[in-house]
Backbone as CSV, one residue per row, in Angstrom:
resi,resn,N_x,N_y,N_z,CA_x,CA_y,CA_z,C_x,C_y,C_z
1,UNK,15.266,-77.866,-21.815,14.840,-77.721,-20.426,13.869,-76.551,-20.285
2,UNK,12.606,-76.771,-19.937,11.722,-75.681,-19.630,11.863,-75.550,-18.150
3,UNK,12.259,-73.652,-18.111,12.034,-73.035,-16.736,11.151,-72.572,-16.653
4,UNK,10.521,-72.585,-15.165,9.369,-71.971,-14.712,9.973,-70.889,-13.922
5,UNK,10.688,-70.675,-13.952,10.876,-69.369,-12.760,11.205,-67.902,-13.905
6,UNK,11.154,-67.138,-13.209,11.727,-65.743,-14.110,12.252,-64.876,-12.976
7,UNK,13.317,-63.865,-13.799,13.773,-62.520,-13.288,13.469,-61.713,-13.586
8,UNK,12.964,-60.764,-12.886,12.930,-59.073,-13.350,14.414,-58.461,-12.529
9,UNK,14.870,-57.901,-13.743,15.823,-56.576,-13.657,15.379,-55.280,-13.558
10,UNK,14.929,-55.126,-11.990,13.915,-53.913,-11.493,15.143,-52.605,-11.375
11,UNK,14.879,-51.791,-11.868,15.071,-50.283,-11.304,14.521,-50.421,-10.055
12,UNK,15.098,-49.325,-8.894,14.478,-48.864,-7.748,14.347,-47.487,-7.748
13,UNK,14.995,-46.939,-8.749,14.740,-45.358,-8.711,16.153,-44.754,-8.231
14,UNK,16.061,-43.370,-7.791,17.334,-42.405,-7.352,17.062,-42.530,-5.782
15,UNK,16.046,-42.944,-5.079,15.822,-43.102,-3.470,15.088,-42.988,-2.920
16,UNK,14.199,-41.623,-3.471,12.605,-41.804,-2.742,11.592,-42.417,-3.307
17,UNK,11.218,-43.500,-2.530,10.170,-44.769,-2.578,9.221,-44.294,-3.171
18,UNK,8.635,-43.064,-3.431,7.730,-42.341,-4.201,7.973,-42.386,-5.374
19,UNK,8.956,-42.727,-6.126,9.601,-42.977,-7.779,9.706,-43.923,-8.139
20,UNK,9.198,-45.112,-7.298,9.394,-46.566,-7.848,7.980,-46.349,-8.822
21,UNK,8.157,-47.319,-9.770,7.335,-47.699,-10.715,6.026,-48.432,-10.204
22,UNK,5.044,-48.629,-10.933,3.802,-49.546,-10.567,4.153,-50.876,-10.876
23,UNK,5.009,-51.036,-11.788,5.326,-52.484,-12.326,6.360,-52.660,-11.423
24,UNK,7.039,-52.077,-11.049,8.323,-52.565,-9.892,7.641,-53.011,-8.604
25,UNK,6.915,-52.264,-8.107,5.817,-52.593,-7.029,4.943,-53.926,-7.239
26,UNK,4.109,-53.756,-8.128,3.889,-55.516,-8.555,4.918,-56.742,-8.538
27,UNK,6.207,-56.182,-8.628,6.717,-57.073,-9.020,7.520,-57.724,-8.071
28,UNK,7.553,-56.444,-6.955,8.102,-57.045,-5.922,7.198,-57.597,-4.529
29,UNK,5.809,-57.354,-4.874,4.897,-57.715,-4.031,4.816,-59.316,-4.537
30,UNK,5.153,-59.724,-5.466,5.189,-61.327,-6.220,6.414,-61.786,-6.043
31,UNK,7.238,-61.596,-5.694,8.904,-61.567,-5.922,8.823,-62.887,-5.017
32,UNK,9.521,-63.894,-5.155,10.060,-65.227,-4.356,11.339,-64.633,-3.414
33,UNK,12.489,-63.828,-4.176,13.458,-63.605,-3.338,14.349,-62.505,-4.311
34,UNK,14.642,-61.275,-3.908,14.697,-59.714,-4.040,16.259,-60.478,-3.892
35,UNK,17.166,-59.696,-4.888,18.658,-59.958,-4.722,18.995,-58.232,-5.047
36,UNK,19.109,-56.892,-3.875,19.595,-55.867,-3.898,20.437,-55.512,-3.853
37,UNK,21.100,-53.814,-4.028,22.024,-53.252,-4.025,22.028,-51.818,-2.779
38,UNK,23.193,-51.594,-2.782,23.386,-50.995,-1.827,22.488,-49.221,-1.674
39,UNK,22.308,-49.129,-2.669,21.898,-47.632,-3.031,19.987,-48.080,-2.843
40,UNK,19.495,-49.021,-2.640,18.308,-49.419,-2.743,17.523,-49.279,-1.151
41,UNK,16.485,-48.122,-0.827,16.131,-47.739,0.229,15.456,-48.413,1.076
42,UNK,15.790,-49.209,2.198,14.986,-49.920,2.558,13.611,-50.209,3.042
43,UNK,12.979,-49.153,2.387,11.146,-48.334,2.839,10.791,-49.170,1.400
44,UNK,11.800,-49.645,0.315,11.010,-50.120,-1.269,11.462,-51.720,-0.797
45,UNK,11.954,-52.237,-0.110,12.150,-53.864,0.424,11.041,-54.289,0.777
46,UNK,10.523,-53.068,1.781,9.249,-53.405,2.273,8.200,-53.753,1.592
47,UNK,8.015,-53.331,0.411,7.045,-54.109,-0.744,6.979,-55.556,-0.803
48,UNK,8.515,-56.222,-0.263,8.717,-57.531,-0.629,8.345,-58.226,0.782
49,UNK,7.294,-58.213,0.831,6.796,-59.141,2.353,7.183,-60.553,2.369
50,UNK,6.673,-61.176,1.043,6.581,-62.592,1.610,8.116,-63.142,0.326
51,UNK,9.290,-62.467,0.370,10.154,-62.501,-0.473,11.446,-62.706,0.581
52,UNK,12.275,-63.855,0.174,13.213,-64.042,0.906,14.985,-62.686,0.054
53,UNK,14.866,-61.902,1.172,16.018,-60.622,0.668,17.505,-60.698,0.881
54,UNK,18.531,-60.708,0.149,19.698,-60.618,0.022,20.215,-59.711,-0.550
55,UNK,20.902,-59.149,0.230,21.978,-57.998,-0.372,22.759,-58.541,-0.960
56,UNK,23.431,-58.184,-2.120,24.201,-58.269,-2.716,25.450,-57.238,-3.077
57,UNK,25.192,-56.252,-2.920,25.835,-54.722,-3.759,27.245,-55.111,-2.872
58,UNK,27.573,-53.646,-3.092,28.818,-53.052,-2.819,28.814,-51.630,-1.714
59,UNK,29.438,-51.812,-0.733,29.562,-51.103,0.714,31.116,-51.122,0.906
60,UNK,31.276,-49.708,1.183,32.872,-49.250,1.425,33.869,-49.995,0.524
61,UNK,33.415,-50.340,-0.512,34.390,-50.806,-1.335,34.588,-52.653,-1.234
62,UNK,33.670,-53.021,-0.555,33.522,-54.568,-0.546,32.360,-55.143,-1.359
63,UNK,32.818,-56.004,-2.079,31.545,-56.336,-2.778,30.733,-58.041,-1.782
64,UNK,29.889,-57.458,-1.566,29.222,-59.033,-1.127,29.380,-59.827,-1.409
65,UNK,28.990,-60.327,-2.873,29.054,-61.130,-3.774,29.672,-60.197,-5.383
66,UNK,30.418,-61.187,-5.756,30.867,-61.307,-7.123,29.631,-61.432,-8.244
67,UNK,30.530,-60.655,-9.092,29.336,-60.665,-10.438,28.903,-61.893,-11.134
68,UNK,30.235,-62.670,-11.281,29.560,-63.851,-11.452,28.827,-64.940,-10.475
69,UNK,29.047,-64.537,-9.243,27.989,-65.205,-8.395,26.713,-64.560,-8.497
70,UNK,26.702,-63.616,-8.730,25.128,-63.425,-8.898,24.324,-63.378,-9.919
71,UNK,25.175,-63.454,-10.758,24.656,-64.389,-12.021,24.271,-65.505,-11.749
72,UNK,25.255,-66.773,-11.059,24.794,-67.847,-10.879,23.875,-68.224,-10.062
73,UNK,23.313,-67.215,-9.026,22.691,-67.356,-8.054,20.985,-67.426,-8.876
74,UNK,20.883,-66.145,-9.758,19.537,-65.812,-10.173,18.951,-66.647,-11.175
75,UNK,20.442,-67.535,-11.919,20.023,-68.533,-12.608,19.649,-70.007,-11.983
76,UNK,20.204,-70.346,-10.804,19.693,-71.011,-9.953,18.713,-71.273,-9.828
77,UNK,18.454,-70.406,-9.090,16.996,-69.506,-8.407,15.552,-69.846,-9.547
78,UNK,15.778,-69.549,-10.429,14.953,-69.028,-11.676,14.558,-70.952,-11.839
79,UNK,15.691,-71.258,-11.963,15.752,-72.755,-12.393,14.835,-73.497,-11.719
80,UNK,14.884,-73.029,-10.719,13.967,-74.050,-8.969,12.464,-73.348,-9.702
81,UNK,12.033,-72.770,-10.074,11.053,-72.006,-10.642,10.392,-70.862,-9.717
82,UNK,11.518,-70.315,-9.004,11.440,-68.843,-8.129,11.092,-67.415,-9.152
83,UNK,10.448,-66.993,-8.506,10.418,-65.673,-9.310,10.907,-64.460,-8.564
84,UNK,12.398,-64.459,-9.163,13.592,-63.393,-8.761,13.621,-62.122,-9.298
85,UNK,13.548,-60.648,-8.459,13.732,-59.605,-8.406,15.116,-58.997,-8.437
86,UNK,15.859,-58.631,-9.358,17.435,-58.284,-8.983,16.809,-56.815,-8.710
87,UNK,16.889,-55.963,-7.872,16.616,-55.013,-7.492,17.602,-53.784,-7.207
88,UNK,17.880,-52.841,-8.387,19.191,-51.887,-8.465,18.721,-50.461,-8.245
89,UNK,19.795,-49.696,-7.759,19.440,-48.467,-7.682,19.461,-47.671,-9.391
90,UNK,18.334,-46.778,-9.111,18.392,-45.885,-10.373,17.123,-46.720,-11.774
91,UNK,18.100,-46.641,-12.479,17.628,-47.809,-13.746,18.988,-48.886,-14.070
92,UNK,18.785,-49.625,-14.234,19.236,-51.460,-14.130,19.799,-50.973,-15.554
93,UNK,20.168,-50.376,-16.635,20.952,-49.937,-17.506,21.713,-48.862,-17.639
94,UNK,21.985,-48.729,-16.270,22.455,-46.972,-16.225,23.976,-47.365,-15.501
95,UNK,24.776,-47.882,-16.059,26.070,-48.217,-14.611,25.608,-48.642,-13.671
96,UNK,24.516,-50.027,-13.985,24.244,-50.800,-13.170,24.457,-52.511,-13.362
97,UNK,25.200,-52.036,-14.532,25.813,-54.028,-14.676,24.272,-54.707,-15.266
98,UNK,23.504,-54.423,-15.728,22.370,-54.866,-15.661,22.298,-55.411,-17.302
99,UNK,23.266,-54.684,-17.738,23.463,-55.737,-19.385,23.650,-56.763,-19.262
100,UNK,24.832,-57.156,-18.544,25.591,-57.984,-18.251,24.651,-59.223,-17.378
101,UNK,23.899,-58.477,-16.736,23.160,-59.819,-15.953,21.848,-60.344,-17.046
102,UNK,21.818,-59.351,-17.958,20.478,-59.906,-19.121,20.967,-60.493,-19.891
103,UNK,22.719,-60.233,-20.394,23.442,-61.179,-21.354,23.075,-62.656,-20.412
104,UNK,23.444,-62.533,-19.191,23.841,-64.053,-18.847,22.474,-64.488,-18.658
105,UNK,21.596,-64.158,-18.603,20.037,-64.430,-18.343,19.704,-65.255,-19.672
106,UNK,20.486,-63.987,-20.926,19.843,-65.054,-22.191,20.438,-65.935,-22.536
107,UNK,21.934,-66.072,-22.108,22.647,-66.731,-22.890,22.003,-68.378,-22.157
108,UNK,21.728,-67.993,-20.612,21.685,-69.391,-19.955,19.925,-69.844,-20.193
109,UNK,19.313,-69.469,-21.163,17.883,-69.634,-21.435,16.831,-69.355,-19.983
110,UNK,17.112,-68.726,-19.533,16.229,-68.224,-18.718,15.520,-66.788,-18.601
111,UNK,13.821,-66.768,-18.212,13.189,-66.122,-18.972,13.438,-64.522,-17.843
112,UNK,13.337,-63.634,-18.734,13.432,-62.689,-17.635,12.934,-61.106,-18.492
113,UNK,12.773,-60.005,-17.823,12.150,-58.652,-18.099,13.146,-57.444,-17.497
114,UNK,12.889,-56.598,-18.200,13.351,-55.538,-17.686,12.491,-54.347,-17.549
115,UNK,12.576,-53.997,-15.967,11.458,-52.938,-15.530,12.868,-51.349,-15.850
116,UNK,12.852,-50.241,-16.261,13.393,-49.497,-16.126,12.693,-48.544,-15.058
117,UNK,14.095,-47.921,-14.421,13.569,-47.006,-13.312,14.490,-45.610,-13.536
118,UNK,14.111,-44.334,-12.592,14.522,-43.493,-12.634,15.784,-43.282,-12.363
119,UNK,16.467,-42.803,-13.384,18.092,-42.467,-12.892,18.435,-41.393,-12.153
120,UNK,19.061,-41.315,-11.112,19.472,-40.142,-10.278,20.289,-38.892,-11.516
121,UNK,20.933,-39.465,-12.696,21.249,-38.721,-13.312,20.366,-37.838,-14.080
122,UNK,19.235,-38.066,-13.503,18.108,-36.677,-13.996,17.606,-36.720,-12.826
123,UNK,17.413,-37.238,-11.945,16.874,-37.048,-10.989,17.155,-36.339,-9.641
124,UNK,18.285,-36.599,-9.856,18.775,-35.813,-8.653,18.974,-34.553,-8.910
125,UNK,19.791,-33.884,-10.121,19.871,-32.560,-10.369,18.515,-31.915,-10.265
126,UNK,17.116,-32.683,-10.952,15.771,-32.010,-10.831,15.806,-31.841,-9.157
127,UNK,15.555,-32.854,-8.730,15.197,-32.763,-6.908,16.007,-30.984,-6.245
128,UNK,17.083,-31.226,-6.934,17.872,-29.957,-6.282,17.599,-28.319,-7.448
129,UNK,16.834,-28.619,-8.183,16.248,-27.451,-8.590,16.975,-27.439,-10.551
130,UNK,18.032,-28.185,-10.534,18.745,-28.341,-11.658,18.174,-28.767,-12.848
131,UNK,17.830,-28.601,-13.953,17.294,-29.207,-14.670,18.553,-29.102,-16.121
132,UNK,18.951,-30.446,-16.617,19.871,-31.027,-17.209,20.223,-30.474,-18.486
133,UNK,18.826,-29.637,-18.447,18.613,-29.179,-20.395,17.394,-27.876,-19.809
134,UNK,18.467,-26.973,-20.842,17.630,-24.974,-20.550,17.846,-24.607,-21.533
135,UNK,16.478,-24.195,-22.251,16.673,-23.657,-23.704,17.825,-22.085,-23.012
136,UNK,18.310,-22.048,-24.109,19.543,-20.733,-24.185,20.529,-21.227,-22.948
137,UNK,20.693,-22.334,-22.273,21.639,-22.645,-21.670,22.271,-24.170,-22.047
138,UNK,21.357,-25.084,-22.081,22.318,-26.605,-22.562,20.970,-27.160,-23.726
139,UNK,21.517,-27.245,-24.857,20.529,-28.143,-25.086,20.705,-29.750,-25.350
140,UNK,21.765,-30.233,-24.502,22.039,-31.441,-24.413,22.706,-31.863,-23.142
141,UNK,22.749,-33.511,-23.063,23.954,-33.504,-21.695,24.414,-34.701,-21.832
142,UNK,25.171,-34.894,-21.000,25.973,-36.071,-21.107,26.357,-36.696,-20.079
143,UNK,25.889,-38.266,-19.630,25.733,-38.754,-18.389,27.597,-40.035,-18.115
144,UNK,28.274,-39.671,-17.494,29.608,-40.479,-16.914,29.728,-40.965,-15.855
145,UNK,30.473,-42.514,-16.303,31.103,-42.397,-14.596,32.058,-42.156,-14.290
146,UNK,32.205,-41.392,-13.322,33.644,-40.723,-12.186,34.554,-41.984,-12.020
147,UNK,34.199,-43.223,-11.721,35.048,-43.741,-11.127,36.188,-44.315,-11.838
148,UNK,36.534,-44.691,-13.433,37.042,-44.975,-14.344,38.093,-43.402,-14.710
149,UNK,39.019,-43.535,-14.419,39.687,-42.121,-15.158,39.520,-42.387,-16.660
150,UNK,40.367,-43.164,-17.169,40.162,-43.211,-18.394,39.133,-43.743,-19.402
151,UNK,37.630,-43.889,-18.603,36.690,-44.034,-19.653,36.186,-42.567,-19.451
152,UNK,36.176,-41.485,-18.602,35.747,-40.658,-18.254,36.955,-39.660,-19.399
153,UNK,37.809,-39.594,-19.290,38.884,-39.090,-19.920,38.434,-39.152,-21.698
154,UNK,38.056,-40.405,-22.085,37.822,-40.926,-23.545,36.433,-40.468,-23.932
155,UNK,35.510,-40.190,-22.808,33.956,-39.722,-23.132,33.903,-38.244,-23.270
156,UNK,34.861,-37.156,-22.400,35.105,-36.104,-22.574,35.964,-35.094,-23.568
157,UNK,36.687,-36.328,-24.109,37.690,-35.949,-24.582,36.882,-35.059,-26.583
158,UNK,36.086,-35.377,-26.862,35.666,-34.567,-28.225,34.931,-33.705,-27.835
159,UNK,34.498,-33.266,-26.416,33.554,-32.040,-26.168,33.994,-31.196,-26.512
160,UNK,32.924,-30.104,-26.777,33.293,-28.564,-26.912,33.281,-28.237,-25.404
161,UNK,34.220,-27.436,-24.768,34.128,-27.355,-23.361,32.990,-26.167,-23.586
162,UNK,32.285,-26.225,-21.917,31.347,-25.181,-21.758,30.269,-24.995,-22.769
163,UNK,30.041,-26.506,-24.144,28.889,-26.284,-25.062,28.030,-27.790,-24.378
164,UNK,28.104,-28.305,-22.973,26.644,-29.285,-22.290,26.969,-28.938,-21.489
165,UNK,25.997,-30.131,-20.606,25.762,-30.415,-19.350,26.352,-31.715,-18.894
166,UNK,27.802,-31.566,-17.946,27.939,-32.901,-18.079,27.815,-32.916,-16.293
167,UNK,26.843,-34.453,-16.290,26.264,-35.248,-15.488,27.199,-36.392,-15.174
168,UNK,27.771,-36.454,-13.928,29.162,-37.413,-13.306,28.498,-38.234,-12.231
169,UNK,28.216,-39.604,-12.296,27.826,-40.623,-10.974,28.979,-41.111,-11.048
170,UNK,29.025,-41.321,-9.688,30.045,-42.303,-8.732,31.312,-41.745,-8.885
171,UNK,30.895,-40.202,-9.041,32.508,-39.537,-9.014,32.826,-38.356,-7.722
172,UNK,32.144,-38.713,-6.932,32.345,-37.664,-5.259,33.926,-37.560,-5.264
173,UNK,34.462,-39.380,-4.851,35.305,-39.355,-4.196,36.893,-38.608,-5.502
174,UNK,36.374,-38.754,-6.455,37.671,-37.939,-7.255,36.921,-37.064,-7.824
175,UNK,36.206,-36.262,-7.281,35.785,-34.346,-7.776,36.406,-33.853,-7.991
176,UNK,37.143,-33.196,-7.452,38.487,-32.389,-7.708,39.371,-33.076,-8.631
177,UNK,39.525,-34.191,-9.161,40.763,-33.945,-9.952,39.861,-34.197,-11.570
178,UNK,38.965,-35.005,-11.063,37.558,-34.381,-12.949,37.863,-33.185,-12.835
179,UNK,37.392,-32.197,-11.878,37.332,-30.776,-12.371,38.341,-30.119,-13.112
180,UNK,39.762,-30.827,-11.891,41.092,-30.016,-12.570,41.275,-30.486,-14.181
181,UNK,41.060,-31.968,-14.140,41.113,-32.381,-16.214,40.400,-31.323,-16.457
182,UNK,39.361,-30.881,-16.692,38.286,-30.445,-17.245,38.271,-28.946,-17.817
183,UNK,39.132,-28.290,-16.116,39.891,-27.141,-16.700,40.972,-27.292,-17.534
184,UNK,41.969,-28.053,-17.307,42.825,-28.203,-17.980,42.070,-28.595,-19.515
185,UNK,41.627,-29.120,-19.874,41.108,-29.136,-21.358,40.281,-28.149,-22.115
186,UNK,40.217,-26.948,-21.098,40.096,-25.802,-21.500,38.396,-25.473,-21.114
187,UNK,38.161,-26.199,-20.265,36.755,-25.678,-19.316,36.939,-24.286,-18.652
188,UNK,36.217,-23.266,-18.580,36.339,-22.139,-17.988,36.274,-22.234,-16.569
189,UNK,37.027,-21.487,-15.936,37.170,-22.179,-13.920,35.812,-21.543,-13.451
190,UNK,35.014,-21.058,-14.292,34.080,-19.978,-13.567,32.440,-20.920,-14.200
191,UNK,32.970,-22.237,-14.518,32.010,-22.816,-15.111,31.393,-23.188,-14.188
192,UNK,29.456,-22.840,-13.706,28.678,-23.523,-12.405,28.712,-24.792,-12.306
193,UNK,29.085,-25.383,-11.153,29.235,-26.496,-10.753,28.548,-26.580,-9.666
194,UNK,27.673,-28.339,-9.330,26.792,-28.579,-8.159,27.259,-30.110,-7.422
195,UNK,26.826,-30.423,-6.394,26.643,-31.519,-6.072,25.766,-31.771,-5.422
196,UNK,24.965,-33.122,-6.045,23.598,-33.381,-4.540,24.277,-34.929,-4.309
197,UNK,24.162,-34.606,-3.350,24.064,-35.792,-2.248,22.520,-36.205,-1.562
198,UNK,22.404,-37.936,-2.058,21.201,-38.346,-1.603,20.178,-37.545,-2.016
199,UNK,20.394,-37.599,-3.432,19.048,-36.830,-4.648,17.669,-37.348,-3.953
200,UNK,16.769,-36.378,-4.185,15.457,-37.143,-3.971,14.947,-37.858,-2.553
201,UNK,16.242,-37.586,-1.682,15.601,-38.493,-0.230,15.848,-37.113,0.983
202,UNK,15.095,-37.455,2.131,14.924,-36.608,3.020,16.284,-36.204,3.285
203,UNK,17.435,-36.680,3.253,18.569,-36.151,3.502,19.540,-35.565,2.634
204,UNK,18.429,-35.306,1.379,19.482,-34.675,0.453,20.161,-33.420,0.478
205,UNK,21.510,-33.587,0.243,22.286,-31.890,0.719,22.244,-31.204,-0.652
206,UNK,22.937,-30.337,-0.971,23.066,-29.755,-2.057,24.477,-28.638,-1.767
207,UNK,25.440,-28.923,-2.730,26.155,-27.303,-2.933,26.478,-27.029,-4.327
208,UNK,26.963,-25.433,-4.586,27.028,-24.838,-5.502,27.958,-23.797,-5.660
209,UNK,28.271,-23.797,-6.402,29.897,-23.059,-6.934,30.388,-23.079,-7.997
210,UNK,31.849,-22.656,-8.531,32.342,-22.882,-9.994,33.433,-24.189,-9.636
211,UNK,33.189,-24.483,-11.297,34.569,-25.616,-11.620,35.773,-25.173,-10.915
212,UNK,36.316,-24.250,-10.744,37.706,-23.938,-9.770,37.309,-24.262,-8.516
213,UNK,36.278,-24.036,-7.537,36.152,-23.987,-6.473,36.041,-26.118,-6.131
214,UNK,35.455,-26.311,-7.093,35.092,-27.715,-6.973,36.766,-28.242,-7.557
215,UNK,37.565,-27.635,-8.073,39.322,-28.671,-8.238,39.919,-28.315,-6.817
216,UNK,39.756,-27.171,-6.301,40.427,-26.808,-5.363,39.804,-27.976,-3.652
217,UNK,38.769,-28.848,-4.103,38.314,-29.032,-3.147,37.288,-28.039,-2.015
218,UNK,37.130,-27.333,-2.533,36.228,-26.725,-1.476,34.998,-26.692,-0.792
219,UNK,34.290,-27.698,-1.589,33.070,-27.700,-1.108,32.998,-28.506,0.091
220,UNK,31.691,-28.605,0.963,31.961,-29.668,1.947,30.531,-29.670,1.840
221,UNK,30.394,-31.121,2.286,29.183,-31.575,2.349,28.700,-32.860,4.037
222,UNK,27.956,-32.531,4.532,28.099,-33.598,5.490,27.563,-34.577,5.496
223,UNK,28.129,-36.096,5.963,27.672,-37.347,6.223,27.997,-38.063,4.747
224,UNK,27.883,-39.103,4.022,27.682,-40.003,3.320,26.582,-40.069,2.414
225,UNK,26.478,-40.499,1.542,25.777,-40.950,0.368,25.901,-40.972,-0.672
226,UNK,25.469,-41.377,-2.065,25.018,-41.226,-3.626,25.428,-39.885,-3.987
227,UNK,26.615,-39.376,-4.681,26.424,-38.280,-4.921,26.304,-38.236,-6.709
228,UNK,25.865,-37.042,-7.269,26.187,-36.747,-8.553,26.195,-35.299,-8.768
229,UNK,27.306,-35.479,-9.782,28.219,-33.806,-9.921,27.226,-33.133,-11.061
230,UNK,27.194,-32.165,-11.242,26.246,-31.571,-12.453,27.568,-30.306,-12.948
231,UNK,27.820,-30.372,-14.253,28.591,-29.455,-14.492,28.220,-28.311,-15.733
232,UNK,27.921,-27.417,-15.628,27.314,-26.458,-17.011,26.443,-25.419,-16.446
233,UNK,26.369,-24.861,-17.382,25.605,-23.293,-16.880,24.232,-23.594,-16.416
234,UNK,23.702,-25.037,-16.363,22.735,-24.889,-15.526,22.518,-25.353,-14.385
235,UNK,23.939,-25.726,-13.982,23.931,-25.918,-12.441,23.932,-24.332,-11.394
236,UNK,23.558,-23.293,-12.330,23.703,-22.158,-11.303,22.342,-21.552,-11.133
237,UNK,20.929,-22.930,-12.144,19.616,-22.589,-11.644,19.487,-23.030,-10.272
238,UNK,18.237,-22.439,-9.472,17.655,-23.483,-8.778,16.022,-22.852,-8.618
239,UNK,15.393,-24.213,-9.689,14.358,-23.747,-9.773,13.284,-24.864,-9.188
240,UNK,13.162,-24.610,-7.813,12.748,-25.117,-6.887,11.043,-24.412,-6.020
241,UNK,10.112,-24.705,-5.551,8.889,-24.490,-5.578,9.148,-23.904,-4.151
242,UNK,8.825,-22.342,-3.567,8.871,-21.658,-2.500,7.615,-22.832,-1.546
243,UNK,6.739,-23.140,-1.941,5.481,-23.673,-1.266,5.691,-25.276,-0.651
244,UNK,5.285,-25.214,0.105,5.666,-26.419,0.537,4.980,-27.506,0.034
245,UNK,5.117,-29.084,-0.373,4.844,-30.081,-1.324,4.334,-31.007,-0.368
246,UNK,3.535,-31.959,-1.044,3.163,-33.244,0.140,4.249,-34.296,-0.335
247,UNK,4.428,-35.084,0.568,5.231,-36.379,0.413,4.641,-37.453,0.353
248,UNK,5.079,-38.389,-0.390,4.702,-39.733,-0.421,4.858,-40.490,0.912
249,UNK,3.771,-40.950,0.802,4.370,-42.070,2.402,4.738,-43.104,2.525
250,UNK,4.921,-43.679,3.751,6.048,-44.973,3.775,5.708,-45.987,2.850
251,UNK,6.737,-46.105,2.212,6.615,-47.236,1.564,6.712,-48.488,2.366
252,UNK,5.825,-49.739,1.536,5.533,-50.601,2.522,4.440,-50.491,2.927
253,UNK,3.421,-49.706,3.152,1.878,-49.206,3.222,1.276,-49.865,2.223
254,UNK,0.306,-50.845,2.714,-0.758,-51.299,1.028,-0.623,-49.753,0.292
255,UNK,-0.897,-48.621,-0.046,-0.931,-47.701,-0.655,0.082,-47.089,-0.885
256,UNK,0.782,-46.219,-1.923,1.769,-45.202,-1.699,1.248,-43.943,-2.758
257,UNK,1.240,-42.917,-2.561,0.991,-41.870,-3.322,1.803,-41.598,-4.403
258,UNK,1.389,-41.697,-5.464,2.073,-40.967,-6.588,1.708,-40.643,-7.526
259,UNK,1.866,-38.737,-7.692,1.043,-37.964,-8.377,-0.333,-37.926,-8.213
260,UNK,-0.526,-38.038,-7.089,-2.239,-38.245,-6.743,-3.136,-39.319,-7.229
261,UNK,-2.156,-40.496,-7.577,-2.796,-41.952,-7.495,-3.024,-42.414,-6.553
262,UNK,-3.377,-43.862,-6.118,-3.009,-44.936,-5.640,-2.460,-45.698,-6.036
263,UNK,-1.563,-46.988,-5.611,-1.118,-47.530,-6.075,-1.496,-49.351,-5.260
């Protein structure tokens, strides 16, 4: 059976529409019908004018659709000879299921690409002044997810405590008790600890403190969003530009600025 349709497995970046790719932008200006996720800003949809859009992700803990429905959906889709955009926050290989939708892509012979995009797990700590790796402070790091105790437990478990940088998505809602493991495995309580919330977008917060202050719960942060934890001696940089920066503009504009292109 020859298909005419294809998928791209687009990255959308960490949030500001200014980090999408040139090939993600092409790709969604061609796109038949954009199948997104929840972390995906709706200023980068706008690329998809003449693209029929469905959410798909996950909100307060409900998933829209099932994984294997949206598998079956894009193979569908693809089949009719649509050209489908799965459209994820970050990069589409980062704890974004995005193996899993290229396994079923190949297994079911349908043709498809993968655009990679920016992960908030470098991205967001940069946005907030953090940078992941400091000669004489980390020269490595290590990216987890929070939400699994025990894959998080099994990834930490051969560190030298206090010798990286460890980088935690989708672990806000259990901060405090990573931290308390963390001491308990012999992390120092005085180890700098950060959180940004909504890396990279106009509403990003930021706080800063040690590993004790972050088990004890103390930080507070207001409103909702994407968070990621940064843990190591270089969450106590912030090396951030006194001068004020230009911004990219709305996405969705025939044009968007980036790095003093066009696009």
């Amino acid at each position: 059976m020859v298909v005419s349709g294809h998928v791209s497995l687009v990255g959308a970046g960490p949030g500001d529409p200014g980090l999408l790719t040139r090939r993600a932008i092409a790709l969604l200006r061609r796109a038949d019908l954009v199948l997104y996720d929840a972390l995906v800003d709706e200023r980068v949809l706008g690329y998809a004018r003449r693209a029929q859009k469905f959410f798909v992700g996950k909100r307060a803990g409900h998933h829209a659709m099932t994984q294997p429905a949206i598998h079956a959906l894009m193979i569908r889709a693809a089949r009719k000879g649509r050209r489908v955009v799965r459209l994820k926050g970050g990069d589409p290989f980062v704890f974004g299921r995005g193996g899993e939708e290229a396994l079923a892509l190949q297994q079911a012979g349908i043709p498809f690409d993968v655009v990679p995009g920016v992960t908030s797990a470098v991205a967001a700590p940069a946005a907030a002044g953090i940078p992941v790796t400091h000669r004489g402070l980390a020269s490595a790091f290590l990216v987890v997810s929070g939400h699994d105790e025990s894959a998080l437990a099994a990834a930490v478990a051969g560190l030298q405590p206090n010798g990286i940088t460890l980088v935690i998505l989708m672990g806000l809602g259990r901060s405090a008790v990573i931290a308390g493991q963390l001491i308990d495995r012999g992390w120092s309580r005085g180890t700098p600890a950060a959180v940004v919330v909504d890396g990279t977008c106009a509403t990003e917060r930021v706080w800063r403190g040690r590993l004790d202050e972050l088990a004890a719960d103390r930080f507070q942060l207001d409103g909702a969003g994407a968070g990621t934890i940064v843990i190591g001696s270089v969450a106590a940089l912030e090396l951030l530009s006194a001068a004020p920066i230009e911004t990219s503009r709305e996405s969705g504009d025939d044009d968007v600025a980036l790095g003093g292109l066009s696009v």
